[in-house]
C-alpha positions as CSV (number, residue, x, y, z in Angstrom):
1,X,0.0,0.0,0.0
2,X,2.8,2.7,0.9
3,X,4.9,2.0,-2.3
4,X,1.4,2.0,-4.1
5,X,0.9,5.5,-2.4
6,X,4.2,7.1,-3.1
7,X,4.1,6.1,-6.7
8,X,0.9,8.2,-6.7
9,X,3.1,10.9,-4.8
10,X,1.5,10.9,-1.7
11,X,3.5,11.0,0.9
12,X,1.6,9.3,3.1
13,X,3.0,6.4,1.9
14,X,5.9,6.7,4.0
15,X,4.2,6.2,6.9
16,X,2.6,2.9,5.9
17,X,6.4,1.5,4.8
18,X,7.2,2.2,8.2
19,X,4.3,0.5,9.7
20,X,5.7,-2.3,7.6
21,X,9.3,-1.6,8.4
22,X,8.4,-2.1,12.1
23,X,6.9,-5.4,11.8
24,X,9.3,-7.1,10.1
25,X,12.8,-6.3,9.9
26,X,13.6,-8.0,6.7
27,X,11.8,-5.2,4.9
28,X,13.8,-2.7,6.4
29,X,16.5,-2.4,3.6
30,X,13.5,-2.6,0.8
31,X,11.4,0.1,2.8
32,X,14.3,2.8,3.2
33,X,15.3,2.2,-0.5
34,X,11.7,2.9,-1.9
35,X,11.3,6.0,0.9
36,X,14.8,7.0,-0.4
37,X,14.1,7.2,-3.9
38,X,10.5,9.2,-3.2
39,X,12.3,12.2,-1.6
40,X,14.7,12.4,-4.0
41,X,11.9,13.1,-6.3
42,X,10.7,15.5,-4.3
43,X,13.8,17.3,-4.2
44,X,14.3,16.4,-0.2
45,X,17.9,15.0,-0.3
46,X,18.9,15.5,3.4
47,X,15.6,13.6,4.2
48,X,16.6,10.6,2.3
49,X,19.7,10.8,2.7
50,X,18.7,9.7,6.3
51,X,16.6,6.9,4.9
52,X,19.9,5.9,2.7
53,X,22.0,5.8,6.3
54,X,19.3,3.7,7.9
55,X,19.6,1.1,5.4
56,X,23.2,0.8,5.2
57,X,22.9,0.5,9.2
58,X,20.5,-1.9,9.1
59,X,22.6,-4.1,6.3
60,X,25.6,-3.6,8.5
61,X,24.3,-5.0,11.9
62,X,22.7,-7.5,9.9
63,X,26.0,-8.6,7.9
64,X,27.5,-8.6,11.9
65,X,24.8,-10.6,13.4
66,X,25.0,-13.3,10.6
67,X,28.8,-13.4,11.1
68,X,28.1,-14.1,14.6
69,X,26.2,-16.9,14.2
């Protein structure tokens, strides 16, 4: 539904990513890239520049949790 939403340029999609984002982590990566993308779009590059850091966080304490294992 949010990546639905943001293709239609509502931003209300984000929220409903992060619903989804906070449910299961595996989306995490996925979610931030889509949000990403959107504000670029929109011409807000310190906002998803944010959502660009989250992911690569997210794929680095994954990448350390795997090795871990």
């Amino acid at each position: 539904m949010g990546e639905i939403l943001l293709k239609k340029q509502d931003a209300i999609g984000i929220e409903y990513i992060e619903k989804a984002m906070a449910k299961d982590p595996n989306s995490v990566i996925e979610g931030c890239e889509v949000i990403y993308f959107f504000l670029q779009q929109q011409g807000k590059t310190v906002e998803a520049q944010l959502y660009l850091q989250r992911a690569e966080q997210h794929y680095e304490f994954s990448s350390s949790k795997i090795a871990r294992s």
